[in-house]
Short mmCIF file of the C-alpha atoms (twelve columns), coordinates in Angstrom:
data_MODEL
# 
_entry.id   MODEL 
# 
loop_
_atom_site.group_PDB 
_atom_site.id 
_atom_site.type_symbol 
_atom_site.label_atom_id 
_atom_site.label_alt_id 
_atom_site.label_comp_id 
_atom_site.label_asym_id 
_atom_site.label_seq_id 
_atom_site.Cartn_x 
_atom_site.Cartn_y 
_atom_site.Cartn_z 
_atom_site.pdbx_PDB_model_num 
ATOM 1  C CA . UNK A 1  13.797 7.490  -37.723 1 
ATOM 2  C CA . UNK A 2  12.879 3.691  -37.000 1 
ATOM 3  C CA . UNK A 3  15.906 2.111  -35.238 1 
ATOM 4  C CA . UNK A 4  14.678 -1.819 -36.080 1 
ATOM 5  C CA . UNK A 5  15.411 -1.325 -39.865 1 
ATOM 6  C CA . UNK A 6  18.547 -0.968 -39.461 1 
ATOM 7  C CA . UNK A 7  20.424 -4.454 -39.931 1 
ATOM 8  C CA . UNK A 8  23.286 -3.552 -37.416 1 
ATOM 9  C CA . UNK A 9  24.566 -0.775 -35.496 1 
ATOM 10 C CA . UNK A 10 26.867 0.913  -37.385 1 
ATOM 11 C CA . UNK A 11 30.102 2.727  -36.025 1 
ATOM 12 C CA . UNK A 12 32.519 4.922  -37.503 1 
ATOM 13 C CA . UNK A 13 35.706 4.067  -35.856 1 
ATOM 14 C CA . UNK A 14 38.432 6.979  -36.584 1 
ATOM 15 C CA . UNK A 15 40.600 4.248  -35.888 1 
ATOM 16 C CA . UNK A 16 40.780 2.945  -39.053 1 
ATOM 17 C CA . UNK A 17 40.454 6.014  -41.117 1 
ATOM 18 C CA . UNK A 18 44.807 6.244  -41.748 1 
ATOM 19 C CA . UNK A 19 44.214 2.465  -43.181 1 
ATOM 20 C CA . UNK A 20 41.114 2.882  -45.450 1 
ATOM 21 C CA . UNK A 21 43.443 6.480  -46.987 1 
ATOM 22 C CA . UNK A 22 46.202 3.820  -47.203 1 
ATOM 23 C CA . UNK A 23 44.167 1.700  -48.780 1 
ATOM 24 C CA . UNK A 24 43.019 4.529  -51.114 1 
ATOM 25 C CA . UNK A 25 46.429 6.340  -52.009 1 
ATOM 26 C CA . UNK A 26 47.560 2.554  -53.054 1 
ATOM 27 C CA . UNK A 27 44.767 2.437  -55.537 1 
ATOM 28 C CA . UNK A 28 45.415 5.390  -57.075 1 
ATOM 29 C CA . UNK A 29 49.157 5.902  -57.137 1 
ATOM 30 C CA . UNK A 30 50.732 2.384  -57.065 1 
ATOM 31 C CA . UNK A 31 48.349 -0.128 -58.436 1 
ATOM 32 C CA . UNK A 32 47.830 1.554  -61.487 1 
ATOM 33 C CA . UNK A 33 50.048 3.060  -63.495 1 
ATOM 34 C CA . UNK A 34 48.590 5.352  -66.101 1 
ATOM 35 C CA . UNK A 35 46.265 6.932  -64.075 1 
ATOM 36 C CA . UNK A 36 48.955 7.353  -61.316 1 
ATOM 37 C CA . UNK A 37 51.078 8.700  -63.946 1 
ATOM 38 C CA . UNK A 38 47.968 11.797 -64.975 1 
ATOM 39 C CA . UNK A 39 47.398 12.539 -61.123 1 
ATOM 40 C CA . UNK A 40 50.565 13.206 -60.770 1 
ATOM 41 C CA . UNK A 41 51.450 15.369 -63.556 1 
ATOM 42 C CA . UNK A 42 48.035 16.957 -62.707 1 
ATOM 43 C CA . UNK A 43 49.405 17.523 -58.719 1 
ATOM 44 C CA . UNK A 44 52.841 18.292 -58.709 1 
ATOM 45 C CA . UNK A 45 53.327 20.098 -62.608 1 
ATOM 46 C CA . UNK A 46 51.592 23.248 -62.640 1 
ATOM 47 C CA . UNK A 47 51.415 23.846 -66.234 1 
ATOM 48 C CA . UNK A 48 48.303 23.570 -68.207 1 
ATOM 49 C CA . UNK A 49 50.172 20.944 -70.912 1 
ATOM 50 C CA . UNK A 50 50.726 18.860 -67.687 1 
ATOM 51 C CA . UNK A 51 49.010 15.708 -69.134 1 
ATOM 52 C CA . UNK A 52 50.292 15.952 -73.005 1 
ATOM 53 C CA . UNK A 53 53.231 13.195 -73.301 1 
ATOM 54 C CA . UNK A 54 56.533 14.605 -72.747 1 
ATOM 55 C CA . UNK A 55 59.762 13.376 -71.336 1 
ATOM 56 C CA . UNK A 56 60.499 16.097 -69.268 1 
ATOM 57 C CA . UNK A 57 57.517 15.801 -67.124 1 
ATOM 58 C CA . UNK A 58 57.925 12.291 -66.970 1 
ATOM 59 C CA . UNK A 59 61.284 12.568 -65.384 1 
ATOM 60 C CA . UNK A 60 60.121 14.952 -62.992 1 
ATOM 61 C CA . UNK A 61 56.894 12.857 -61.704 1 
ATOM 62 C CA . UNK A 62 59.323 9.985  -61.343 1 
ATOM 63 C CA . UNK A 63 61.476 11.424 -58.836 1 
ATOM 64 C CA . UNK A 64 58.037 11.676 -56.748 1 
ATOM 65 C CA . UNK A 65 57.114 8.713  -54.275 1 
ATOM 66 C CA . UNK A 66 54.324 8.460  -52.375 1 
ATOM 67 C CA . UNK A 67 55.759 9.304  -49.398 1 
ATOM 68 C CA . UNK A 68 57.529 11.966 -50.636 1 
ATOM 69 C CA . UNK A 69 54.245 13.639 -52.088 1 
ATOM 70 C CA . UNK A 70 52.572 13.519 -48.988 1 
ATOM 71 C CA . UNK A 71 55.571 14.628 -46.404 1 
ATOM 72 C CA . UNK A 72 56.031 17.204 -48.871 1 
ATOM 73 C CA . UNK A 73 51.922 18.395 -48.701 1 
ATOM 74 C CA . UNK A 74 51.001 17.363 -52.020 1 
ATOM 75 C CA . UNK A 75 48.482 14.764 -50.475 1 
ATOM 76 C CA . UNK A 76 47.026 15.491 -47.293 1 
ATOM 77 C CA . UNK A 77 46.051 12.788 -45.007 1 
ATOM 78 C CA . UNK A 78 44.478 15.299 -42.109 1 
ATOM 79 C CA . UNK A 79 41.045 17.010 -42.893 1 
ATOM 80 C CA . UNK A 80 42.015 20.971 -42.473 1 
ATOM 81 C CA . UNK A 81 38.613 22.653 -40.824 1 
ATOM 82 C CA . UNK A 82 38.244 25.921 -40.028 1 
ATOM 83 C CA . UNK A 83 37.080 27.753 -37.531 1 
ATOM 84 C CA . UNK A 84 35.978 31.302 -36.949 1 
# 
């Protein structure tokens, strides 16, 4: 591979990787709400009428924050390898 046609060198910093899933999780669960609304029925109910409109559900995916979902393992920040 030709290393002059590349415009820059590129890093991956692992630094940054907890703000970019920040950054993420924000998008989908806070900024908007319907489709925060369906990926939530569709993570925490475990029914398969989890996304038809009903009140019930809807009281039970409001109780859930996002920090709640994820100290409670519903969203995992760390990628789980492994190993043999």
């Amino acid at each position: 591979m030709r290393k002059d046609i590349l415009p820059r060198k590129i890093y991956s910093p692992f630094l940054s990787c907890s703000k970019d899933i920040e950054m993420v999780l924000k998008a989908l669960f806070v900024s908007s709400d319907f489709y925060s609304d369906c990926l939530k029925r569709l993570l925490i109910i475990n029914n398969p009428d989890c996304l038809y409109k009903n009140d019930e559900y809807k009281t039970v995916i409001d109780k859930f924050s996002l920090a709640r979902m994820i100290k409670e393992g519903y969203i995992r920040q760390d990628p789980k390898i492994y190993r043999g």
